[in-house]
Gaussian input, Z-matrix of N, CA and C with variables (Angstrom, degrees):
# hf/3-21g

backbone

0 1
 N
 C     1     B1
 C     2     B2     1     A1
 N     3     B3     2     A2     1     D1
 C     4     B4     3     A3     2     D2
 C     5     B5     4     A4     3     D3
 N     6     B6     5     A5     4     D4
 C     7     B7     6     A6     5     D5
 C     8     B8     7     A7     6     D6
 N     9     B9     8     A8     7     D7
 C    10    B10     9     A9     8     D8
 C    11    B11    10    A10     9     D9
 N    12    B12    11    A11    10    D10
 C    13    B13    12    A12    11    D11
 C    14    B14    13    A13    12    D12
 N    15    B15    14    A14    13    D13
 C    16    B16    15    A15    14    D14
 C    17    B17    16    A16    15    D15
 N    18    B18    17    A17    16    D16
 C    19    B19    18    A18    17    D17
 C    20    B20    19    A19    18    D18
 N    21    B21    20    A20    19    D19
 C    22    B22    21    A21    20    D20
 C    23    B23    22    A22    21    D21
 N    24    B24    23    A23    22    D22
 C    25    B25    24    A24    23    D23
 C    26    B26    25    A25    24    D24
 N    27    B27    26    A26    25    D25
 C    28    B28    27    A27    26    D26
 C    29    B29    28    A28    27    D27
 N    30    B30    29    A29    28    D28
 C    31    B31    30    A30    29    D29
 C    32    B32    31    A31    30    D30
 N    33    B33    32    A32    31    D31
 C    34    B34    33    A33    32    D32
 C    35    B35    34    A34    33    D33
 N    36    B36    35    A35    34    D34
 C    37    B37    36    A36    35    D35
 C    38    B38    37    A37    36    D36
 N    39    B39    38    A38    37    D37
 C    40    B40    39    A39    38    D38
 C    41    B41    40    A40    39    D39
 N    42    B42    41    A41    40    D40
 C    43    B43    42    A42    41    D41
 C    44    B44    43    A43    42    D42
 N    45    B45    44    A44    43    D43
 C    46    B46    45    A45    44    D44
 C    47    B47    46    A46    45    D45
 N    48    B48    47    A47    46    D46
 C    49    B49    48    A48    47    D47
 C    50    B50    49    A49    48    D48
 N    51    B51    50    A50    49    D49
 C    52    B52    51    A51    50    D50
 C    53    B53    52    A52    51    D51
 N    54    B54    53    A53    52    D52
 C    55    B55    54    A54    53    D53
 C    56    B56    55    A55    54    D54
 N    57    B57    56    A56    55    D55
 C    58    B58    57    A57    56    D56
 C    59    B59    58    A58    57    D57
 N    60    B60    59    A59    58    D58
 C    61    B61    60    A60    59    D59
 C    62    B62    61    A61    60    D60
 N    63    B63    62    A62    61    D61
 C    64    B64    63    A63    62    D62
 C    65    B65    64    A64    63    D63
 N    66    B66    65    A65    64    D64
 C    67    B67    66    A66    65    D65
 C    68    B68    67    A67    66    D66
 N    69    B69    68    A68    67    D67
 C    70    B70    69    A69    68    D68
 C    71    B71    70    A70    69    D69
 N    72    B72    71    A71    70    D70
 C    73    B73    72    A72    71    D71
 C    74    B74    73    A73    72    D72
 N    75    B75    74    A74    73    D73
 C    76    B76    75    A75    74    D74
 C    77    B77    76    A76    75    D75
 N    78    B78    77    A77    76    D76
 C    79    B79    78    A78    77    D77
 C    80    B80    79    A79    78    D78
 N    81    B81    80    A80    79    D79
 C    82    B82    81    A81    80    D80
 C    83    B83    82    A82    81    D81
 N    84    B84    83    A83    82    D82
 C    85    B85    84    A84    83    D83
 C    86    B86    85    A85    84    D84
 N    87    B87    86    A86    85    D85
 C    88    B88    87    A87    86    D86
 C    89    B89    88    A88    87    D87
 N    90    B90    89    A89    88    D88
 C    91    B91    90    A90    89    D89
 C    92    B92    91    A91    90    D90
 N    93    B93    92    A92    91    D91
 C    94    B94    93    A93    92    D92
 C    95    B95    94    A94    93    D93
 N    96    B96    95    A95    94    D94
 C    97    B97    96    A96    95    D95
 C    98    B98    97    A97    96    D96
 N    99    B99    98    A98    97    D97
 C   100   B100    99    A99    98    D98
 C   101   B101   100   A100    99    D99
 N   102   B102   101   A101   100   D100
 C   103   B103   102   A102   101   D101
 C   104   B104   103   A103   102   D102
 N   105   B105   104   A104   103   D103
 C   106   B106   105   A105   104   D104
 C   107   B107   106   A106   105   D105
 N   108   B108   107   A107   106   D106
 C   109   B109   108   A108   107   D107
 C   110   B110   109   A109   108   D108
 N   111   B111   110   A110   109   D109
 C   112   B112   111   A111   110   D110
 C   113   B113   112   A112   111   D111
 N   114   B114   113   A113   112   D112
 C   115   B115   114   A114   113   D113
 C   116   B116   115   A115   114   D114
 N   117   B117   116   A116   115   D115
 C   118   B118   117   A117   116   D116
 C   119   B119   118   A118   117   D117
 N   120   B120   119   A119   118   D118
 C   121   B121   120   A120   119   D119
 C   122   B122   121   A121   120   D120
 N   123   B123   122   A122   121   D121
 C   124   B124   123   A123   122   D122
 C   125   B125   124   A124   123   D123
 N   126   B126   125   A125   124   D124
 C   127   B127   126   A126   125   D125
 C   128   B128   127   A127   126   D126
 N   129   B129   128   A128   127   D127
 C   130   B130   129   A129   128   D128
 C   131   B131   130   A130   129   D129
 N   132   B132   131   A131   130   D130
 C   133   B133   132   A132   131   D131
 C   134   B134   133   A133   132   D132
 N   135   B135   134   A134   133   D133
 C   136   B136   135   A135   134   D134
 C   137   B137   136   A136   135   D135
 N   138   B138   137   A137   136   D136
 C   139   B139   138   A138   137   D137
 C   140   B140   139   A139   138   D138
 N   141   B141   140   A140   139   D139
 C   142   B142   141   A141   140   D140
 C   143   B143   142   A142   141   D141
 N   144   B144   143   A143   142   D142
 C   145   B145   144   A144   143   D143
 C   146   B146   145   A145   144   D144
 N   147   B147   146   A146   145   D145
 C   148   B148   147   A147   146   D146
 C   149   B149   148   A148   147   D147
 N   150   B150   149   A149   148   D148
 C   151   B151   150   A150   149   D149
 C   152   B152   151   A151   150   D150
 N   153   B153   152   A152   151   D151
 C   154   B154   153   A153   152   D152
 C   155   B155   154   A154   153   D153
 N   156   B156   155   A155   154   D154
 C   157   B157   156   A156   155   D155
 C   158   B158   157   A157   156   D156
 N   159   B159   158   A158   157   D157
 C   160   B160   159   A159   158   D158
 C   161   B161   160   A160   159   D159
 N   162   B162   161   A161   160   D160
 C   163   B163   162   A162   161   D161
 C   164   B164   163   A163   162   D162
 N   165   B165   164   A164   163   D163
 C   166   B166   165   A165   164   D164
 C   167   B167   166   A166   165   D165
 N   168   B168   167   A167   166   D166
 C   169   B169   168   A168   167   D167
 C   170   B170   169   A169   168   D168
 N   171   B171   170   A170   169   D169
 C   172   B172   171   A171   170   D170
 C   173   B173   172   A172   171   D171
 N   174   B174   173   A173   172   D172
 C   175   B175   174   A174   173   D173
 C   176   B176   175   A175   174   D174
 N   177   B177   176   A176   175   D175
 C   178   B178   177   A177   176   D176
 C   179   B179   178   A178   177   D177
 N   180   B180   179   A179   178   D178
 C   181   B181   180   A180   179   D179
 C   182   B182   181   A181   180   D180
 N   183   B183   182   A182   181   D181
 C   184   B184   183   A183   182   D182
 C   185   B185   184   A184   183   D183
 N   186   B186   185   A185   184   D184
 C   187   B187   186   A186   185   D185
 C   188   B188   187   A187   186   D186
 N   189   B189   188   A188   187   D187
 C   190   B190   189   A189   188   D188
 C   191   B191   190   A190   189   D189
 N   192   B192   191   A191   190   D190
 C   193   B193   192   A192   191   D191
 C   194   B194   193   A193   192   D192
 N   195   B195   194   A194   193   D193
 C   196   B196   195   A195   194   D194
 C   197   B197   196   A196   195   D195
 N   198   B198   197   A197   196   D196
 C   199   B199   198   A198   197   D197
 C   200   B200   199   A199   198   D198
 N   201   B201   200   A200   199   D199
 C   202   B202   201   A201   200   D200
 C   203   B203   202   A202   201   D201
 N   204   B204   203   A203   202   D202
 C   205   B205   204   A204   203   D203
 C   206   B206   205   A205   204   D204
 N   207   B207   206   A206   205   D205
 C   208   B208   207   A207   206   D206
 C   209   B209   208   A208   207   D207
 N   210   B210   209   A209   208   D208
 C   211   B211   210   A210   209   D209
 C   212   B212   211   A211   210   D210
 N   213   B213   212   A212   211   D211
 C   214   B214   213   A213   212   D212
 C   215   B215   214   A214   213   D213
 N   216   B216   215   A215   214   D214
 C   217   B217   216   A216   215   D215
 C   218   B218   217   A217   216   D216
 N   219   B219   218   A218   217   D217
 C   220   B220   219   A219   218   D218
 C   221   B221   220   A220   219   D219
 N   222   B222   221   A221   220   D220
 C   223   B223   222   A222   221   D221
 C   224   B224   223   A223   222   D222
 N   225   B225   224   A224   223   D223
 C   226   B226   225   A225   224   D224
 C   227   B227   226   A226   225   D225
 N   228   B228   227   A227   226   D226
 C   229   B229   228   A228   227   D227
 C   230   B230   229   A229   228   D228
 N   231   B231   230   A230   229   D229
 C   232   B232   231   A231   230   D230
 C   233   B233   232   A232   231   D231
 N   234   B234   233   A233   232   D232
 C   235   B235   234   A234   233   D233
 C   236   B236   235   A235   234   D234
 N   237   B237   236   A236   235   D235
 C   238   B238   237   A237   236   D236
 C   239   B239   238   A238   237   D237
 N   240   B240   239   A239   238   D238
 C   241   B241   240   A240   239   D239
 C   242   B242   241   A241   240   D240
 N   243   B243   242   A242   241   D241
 C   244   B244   243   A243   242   D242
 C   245   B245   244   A244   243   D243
 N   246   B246   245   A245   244   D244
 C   247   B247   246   A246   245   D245
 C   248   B248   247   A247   246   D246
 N   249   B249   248   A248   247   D247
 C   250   B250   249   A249   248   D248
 C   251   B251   250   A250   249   D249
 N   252   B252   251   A251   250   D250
 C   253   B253   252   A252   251   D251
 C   254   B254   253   A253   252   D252
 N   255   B255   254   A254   253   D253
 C   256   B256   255   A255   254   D254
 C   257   B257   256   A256   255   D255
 N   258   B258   257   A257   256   D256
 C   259   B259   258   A258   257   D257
 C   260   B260   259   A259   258   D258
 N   261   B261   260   A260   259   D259
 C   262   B262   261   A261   260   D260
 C   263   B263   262   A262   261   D261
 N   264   B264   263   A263   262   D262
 C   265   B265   264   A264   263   D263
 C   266   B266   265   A265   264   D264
 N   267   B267   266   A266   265   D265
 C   268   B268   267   A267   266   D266
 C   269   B269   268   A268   267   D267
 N   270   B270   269   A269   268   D268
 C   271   B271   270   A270   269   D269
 C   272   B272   271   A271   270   D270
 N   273   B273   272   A272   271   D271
 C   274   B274   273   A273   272   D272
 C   275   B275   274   A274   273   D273
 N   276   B276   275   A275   274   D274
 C   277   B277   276   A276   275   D275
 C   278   B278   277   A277   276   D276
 N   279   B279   278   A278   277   D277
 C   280   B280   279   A279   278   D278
 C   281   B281   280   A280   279   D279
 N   282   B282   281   A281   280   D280
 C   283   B283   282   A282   281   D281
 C   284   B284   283   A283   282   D282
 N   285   B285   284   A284   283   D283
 C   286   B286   285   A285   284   D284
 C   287   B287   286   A286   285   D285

   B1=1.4500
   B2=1.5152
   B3=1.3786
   B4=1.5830
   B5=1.1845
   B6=2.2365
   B7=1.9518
   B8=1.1897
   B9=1.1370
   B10=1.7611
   B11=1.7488
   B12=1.8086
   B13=1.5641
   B14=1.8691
   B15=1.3907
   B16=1.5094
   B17=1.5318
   B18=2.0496
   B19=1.4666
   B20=1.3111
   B21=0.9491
   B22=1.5127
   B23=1.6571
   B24=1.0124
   B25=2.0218
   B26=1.7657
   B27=1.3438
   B28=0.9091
   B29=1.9464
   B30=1.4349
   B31=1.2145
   B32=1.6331
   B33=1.0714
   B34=2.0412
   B35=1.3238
   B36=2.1140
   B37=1.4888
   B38=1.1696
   B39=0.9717
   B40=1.9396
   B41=1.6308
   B42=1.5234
   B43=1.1584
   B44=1.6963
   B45=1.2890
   B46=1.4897
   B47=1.3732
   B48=1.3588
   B49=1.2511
   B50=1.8939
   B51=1.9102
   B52=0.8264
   B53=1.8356
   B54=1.4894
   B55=1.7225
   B56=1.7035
   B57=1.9190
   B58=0.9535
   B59=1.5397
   B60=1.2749
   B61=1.2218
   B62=1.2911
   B63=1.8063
   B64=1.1934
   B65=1.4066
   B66=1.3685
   B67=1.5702
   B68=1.1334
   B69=2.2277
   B70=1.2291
   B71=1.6313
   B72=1.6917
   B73=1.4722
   B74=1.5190
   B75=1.2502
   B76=1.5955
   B77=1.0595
   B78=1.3342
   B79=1.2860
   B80=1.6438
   B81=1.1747
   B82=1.8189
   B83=1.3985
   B84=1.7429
   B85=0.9231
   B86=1.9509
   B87=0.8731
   B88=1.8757
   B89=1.5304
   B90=1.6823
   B91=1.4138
   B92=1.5320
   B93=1.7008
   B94=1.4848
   B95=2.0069
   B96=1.7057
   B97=1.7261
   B98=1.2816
   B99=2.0583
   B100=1.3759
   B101=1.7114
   B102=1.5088
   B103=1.5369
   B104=1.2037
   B105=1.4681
   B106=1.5790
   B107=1.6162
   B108=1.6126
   B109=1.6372
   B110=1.7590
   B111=1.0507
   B112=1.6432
   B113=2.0370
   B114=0.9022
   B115=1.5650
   B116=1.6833
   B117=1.0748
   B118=1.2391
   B119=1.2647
   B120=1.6377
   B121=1.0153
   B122=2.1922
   B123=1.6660
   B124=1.7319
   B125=1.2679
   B126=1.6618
   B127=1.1269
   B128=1.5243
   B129=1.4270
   B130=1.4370
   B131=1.6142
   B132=1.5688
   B133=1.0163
   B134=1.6851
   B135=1.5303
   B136=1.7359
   B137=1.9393
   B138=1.5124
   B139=1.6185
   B140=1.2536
   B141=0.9560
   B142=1.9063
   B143=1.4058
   B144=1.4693
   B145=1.6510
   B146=1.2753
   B147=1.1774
   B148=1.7413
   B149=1.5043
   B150=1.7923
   B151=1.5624
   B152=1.5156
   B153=0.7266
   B154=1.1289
   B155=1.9901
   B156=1.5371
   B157=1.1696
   B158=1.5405
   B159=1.6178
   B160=1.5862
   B161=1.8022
   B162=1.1508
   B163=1.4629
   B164=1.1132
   B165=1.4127
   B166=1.4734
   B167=1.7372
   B168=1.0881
   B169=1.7159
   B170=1.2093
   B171=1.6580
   B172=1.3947
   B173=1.6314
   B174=1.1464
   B175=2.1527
   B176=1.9599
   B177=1.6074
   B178=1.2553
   B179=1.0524
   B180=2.2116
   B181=1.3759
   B182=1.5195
   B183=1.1659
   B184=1.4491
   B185=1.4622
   B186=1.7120
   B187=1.0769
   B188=1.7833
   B189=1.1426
   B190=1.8858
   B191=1.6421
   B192=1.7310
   B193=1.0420
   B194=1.6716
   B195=1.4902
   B196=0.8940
   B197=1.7077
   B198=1.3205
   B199=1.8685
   B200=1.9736
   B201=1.1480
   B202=1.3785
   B203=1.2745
   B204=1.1047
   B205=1.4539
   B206=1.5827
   B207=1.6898
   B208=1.8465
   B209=1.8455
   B210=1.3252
   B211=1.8137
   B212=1.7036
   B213=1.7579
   B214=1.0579
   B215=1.9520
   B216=0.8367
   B217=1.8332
   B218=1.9261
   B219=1.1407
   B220=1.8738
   B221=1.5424
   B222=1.5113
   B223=1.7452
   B224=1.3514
   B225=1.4158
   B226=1.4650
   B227=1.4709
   B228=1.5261
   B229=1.0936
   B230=1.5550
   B231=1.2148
   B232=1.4523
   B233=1.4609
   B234=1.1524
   B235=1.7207
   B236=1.5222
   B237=1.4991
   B238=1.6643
   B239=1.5281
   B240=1.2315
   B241=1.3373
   B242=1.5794
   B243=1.2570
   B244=1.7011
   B245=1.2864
   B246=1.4232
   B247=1.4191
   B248=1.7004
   B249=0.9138
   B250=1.7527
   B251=1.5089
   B252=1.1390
   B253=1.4336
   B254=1.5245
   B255=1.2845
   B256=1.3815
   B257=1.2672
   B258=1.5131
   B259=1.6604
   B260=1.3953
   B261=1.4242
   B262=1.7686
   B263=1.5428
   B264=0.8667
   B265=2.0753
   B266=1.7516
   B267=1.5697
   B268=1.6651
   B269=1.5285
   B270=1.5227
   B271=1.8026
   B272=1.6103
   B273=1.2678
   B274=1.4341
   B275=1.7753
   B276=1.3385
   B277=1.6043
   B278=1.0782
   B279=0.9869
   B280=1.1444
   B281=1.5176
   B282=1.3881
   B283=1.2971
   B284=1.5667
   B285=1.4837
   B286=1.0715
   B287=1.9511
   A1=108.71
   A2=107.12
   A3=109.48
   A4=78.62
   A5=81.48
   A6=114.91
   A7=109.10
   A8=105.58
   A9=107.30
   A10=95.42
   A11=105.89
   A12=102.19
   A13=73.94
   A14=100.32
   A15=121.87
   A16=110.29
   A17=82.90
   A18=90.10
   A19=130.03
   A20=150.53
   A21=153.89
   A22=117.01
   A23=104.34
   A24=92.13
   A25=95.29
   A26=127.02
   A27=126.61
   A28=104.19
   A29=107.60
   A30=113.33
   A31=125.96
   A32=118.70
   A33=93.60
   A34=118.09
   A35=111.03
   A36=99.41
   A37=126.86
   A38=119.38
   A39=119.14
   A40=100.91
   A41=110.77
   A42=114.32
   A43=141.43
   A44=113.69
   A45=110.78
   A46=106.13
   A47=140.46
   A48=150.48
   A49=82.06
   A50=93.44
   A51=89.97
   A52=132.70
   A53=91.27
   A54=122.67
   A55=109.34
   A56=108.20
   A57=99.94
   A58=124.33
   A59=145.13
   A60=148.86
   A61=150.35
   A62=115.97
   A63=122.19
   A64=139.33
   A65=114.67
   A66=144.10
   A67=116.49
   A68=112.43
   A69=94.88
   A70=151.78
   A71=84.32
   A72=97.85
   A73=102.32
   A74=109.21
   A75=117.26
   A76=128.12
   A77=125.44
   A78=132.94
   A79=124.14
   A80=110.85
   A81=133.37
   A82=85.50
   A83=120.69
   A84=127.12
   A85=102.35
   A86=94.65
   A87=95.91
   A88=105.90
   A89=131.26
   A90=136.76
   A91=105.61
   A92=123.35
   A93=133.68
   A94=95.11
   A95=99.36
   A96=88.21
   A97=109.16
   A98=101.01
   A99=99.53
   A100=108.00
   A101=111.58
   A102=98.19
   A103=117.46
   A104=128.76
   A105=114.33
   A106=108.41
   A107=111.74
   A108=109.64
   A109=85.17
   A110=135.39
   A111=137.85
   A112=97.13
   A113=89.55
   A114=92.35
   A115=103.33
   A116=150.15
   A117=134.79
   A118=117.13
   A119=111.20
   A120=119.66
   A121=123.50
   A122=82.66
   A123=102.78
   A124=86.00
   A125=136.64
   A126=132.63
   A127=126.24
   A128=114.97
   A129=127.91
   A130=125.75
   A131=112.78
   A132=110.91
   A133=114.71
   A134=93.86
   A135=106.87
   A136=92.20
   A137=104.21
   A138=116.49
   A139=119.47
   A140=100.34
   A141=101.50
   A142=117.88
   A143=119.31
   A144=106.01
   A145=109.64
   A146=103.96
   A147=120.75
   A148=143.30
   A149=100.32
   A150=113.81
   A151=80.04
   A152=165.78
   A153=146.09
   A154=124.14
   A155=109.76
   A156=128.85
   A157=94.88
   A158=115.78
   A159=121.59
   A160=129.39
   A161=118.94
   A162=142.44
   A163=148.79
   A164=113.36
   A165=114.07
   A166=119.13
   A167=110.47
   A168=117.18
   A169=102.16
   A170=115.17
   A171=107.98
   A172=109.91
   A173=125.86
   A174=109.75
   A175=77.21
   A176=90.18
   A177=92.50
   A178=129.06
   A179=115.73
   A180=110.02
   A181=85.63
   A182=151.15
   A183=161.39
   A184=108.67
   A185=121.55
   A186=116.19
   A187=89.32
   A188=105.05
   A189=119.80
   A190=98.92
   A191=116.61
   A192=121.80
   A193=98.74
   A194=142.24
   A195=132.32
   A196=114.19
   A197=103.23
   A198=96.92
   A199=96.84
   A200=127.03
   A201=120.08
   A202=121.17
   A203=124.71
   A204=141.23
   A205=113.13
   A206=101.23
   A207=78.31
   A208=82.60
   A209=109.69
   A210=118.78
   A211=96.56
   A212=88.04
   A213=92.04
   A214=126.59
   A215=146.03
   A216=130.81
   A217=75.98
   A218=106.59
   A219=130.58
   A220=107.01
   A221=108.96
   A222=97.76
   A223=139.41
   A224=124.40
   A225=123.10
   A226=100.71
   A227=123.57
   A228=111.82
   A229=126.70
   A230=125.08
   A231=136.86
   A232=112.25
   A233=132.49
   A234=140.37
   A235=94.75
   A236=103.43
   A237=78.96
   A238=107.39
   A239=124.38
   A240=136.07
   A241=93.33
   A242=98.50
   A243=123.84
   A244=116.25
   A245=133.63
   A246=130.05
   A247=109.87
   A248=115.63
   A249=117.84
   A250=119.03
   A251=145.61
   A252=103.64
   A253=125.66
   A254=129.89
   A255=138.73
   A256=103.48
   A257=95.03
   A258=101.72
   A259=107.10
   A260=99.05
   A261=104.66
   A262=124.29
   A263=109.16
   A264=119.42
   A265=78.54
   A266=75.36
   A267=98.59
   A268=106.50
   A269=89.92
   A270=100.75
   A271=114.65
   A272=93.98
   A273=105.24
   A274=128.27
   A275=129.03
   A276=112.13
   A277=118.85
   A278=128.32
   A279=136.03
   A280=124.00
   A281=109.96
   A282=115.40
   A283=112.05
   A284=113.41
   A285=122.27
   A286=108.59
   D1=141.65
   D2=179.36
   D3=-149.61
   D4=168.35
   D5=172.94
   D6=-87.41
   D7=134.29
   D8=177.15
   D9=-130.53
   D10=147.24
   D11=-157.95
   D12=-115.53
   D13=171.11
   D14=178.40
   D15=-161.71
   D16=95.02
   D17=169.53
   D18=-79.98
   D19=-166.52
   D20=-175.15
   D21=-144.08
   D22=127.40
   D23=-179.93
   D24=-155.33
   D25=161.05
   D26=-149.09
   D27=178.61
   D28=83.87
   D29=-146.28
   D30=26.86
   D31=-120.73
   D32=-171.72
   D33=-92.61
   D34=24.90
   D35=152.13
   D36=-103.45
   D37=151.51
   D38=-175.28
   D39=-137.95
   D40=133.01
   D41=134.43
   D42=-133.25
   D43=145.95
   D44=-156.82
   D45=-81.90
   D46=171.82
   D47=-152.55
   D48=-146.79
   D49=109.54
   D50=159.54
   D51=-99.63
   D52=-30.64
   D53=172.45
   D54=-38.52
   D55=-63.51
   D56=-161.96
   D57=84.17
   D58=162.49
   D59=90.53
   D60=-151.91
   D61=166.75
   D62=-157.05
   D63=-66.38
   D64=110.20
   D65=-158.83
   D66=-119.35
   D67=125.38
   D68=172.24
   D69=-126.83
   D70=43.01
   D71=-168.12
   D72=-166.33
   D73=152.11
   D74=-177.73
   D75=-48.48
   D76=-40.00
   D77=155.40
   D78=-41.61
   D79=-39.24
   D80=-170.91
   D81=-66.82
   D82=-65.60
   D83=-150.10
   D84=-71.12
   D85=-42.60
   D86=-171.73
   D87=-79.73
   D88=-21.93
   D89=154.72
   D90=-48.55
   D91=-53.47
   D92=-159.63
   D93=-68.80
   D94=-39.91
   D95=-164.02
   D96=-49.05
   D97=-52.15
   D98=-142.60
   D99=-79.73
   D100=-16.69
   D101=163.56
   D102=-62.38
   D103=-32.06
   D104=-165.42
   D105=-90.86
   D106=10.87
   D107=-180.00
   D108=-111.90
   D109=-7.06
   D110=-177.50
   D111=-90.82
   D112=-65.20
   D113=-178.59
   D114=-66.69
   D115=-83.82
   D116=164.11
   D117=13.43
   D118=-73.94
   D119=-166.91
   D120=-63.65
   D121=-30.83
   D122=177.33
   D123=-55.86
   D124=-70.94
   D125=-146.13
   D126=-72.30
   D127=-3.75
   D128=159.26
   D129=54.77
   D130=40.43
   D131=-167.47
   D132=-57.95
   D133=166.17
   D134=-170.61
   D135=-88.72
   D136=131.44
   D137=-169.04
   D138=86.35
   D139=-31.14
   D140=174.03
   D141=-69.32
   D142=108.86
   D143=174.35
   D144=-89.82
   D145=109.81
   D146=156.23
   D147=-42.32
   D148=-4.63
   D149=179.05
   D150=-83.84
   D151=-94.05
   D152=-111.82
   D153=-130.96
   D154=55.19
   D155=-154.62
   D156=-83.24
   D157=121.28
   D158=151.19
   D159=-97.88
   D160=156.74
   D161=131.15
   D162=-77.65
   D163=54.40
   D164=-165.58
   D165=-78.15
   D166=110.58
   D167=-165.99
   D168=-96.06
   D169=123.00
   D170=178.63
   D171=-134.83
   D172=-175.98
   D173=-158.08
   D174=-121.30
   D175=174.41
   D176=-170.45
   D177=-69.52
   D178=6.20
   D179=-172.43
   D180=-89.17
   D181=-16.51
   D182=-175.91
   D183=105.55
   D184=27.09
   D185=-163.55
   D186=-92.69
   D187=156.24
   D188=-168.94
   D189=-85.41
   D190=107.59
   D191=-174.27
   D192=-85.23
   D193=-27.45
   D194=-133.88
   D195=160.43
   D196=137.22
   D197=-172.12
   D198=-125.96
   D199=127.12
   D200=142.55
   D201=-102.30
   D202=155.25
   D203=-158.06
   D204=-147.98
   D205=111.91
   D206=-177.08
   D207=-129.46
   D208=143.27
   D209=172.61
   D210=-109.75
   D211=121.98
   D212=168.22
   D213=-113.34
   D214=151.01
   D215=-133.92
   D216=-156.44
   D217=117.41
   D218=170.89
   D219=-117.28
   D220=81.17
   D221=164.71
   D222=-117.18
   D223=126.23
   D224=179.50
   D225=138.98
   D226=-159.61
   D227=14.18
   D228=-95.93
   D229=75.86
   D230=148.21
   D231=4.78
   D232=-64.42
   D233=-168.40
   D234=-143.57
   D235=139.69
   D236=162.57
   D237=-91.73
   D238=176.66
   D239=-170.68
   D240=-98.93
   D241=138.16
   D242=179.58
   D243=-113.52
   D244=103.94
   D245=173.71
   D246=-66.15
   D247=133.54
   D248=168.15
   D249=-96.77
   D250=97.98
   D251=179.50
   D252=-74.66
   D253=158.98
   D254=-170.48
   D255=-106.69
   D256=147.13
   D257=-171.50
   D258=-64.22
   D259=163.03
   D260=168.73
   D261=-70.72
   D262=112.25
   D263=-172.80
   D264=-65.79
   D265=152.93
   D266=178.43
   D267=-92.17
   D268=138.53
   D269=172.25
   D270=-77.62
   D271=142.74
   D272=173.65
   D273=-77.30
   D274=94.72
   D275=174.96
   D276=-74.79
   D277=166.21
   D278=153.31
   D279=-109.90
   D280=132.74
   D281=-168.98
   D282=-71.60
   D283=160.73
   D284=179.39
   D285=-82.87

């Protein structure tokens, strides 16, 4: 088991991970990025550009274990979007 840190940057904001934590397998580690570049991104900070949001995972010598990267693209609102509802499809019986 080792510390693995997960910084965050998001065109020219960055923040470093100083805490870290302890994970013990690649999978753990690439499960941990992509939630914390998913949630990040839900949370929409003010200055942070979101086209181009990283995960840079690095071990405690600071060597770069691993990068996720998610782009996220917000356009409009152009039209607003209209829900319709659709009729009810008919249920199927089955006969006796």
């Amino acid at each position: 088991m080792q510390r693995y840190f997960f910084d965050l940057s998001a065109g020219a904001w960055q923040c470093r991970d100083d805490i870290g934590l302890i994970l013990c397998s690649q999978d753990e580690i690439r499960s941990e990025a992509t939630r914390t570049a998913i949630e990040f991104a839900g949370a929409g900070l003010a200055g942070a550009d979101l086209s181009d949001l990283k995960v840079r995972v690095r071990d405690r010598a600071g060597d770069a274990v691993m990068t996720v990267s998610l782009a996220l693209t917000v356009r409009g609102p152009e039209e607003p979007v209209r829900l319709t509802s659709r009729p009810a499809r008919p249920r199927m019986v089955r006969a006796a």
